[in-house]
N, C-alpha and C positions, 0 to 999 in steps of 0.2 A: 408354778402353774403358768403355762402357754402356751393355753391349745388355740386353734383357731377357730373363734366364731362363723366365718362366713363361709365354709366349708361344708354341703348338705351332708347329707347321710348317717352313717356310722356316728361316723367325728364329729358331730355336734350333739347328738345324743351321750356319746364319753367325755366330752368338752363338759356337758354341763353336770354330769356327776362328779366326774372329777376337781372341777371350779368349787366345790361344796364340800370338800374332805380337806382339811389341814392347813387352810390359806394364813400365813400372819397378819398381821395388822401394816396399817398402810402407813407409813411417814407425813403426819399432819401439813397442811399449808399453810401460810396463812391467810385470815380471811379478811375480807372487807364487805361492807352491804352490797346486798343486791339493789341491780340497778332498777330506777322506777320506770313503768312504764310513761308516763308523763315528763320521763327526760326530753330536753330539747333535742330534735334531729342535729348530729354534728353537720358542719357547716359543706358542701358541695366542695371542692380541690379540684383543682385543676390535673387532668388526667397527665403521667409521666410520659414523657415523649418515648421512652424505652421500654417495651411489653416486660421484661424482668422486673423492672421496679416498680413496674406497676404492681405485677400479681404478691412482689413481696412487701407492697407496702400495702393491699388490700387484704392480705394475709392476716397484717398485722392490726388493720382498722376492727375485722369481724374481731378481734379477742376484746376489744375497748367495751363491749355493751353485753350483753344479754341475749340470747335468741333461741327460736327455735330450730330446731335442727332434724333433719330425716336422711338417713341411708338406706337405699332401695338396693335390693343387693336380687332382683328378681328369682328365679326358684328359691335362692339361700335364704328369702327372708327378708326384714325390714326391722328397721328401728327408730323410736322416732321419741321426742322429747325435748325438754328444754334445758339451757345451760345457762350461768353466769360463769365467765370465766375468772372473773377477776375475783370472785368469793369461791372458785373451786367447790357450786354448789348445782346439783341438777338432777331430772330423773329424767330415764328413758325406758321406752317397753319393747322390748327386742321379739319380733315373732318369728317361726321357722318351724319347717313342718320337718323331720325324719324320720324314714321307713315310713313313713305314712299315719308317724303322730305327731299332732301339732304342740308345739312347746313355744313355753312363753318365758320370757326372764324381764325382771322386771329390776332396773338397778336406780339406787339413791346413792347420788353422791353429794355429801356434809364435810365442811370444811378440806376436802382433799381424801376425802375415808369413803371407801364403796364399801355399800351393802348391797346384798343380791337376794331376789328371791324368783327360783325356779318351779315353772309347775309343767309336768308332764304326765297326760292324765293315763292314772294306771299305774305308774312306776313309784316304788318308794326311794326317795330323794338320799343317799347316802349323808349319815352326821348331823340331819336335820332334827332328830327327834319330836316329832310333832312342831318344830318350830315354823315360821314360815321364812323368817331375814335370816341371814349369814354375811357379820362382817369380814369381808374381804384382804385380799391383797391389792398395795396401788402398783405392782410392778404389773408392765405388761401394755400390750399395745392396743389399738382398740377394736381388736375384735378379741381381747382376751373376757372372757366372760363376766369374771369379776370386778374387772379393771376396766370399764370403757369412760371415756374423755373423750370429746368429740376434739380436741385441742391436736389431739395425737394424728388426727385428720390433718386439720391444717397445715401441722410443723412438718408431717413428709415434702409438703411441700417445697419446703429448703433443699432437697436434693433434685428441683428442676433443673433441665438444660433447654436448650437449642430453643428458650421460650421466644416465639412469635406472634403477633394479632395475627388473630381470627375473627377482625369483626371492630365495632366502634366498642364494646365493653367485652371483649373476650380475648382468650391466650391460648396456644397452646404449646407444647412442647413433649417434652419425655420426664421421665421418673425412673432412677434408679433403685431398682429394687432392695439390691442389698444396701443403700443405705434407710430405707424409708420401711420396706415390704413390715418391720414390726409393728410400726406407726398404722400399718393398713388391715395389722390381723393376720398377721403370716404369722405363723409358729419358726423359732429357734433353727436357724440352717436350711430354711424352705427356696430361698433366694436362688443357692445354691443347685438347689434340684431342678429349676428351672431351663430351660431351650432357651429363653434371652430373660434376663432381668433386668432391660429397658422397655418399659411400655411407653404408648403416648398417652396423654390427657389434655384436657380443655377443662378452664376456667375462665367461668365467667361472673362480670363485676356490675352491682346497681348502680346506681346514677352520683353515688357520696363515696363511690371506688371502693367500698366494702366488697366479700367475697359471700356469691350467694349461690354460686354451683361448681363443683370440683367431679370431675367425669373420671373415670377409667378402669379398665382391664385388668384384673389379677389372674396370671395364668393357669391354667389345671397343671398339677404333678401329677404324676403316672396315669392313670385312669380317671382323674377327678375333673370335671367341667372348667371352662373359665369362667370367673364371676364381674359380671357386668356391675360396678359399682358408683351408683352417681348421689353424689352426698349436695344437699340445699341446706340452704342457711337464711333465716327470714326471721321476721316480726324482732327485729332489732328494739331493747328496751324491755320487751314483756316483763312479767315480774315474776319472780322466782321464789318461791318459797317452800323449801324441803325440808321438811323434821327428821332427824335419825332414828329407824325402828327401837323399841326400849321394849323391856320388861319381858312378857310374857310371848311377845312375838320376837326374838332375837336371841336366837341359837347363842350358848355357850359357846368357847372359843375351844 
């Protein structure tokens, strides 16, 4: 399973049936508690004199705590929710409207394991059986339905170039697609289909060099739109607390 989420139309309406027919089970993490809200703010650093180390060592500051997180992906839809990275624990409610029906996906992710649950009003959900959860597959990047991590955000990041200030707390540069475009929700060989698989973006950093905005461009294939995608990152610490659907709400595998 790897279709892309952030693609209107058709393809998110077959993304999300398909996301819900024969997914395996995810490869556990491990885990550690979530963080408290009442954590001390880590301590201010002194900014890297070099924009690359900067954005890759705010990169790496946002995975140390907890937050909330939203991708604005404008027509395609929004997602938004909270994560602990370090416990591989969080939930998000993904909305998107296709053909002109609004559809919702709502995922929990427990120790590194997503569950999903889709509603599209009027449609019966293929494999669901009256259930409303379906556990998942963790393969997959994060606009795969089943599988989103907002982590998978971040780490495209490692495929920056040409990164330069844009400013006393921002960066920008390029992103290559075919190494990251999975990391961003492109389906399998999409990179490929593209006119360039270098876009630009800008990133920008709070005042502790954490990363609190990640901007940029997925381009349309054939007929399909580009999607304007600016992903935030905030309320560092929040507290995180995700049960795994059980029992009577949690489709058979």
């Amino acid at each position: 399973m790897n279709k892309r989420m952030i693609r209107g139309g058709t393809a998110l309406a077959l993304a999300a049936a398909l996301a819900l027919s024969g997914c395996a089970d995810a490869e556990k993490a491990g885990s550690s508690p979530p963080a408290e809200a009442t954590q001390a703010p880590a301590e201010a650093a002194q900014k890297p004199a070099d924009a690359t180390a900067a954005l890759v060592a705010a990169a790496a500051k946002t995975q140390q705590q907890s937050y909330r997180n939203k991708i604005d992906m404008g027509d395609a839809g929004t997602v938004e929710g909270v994560m602990d990275p370090a416990a591989k624990t969080g939930e998000f409610v993904m909305q998107a409207e296709s053909d002109g029906q609004q559809i919702t996906s709502e995922t929990r992710i427990v120790d590194g394991v997503n569950y999903m649950k889709v509603s599209i009003p009027g449609a019966d959900i293929p494999g669901m059986d009256g259930k409303t959860w379906r556990r998942m597959s963790g393969a997959g990047g994060a606009g795969t339905l089943g599988s989103f991590d907002p982590a998978d955000t971040i780490q495209s990041l490692e495929s920056a170039a040409e990164v330069s200030w844009a400013g006393d707390d921002a960066v920008k540069g390029s992103i290559d697609l075919t190494k990251a475009g999975r990391q961003l929700g492109m389906g399998e060989g999409d990179a490929a289909k593209l006119s360039t698989s270098t876009v630009p973006f800008e990133a920008g950093f709070d005042s502790e060099g954490r990363l609190v905005r990640y901007a940029l461009t997925i381009p349309g294939i054939a007929s399909e739109q580009p999607v304007e995608m600016t992903m935030t990152y905030s309320d560092f610490g929040v507290p995180v607390d995700v049960k795994a659907p059980t029992g009577a709400e949690l489709a058979t595998e």
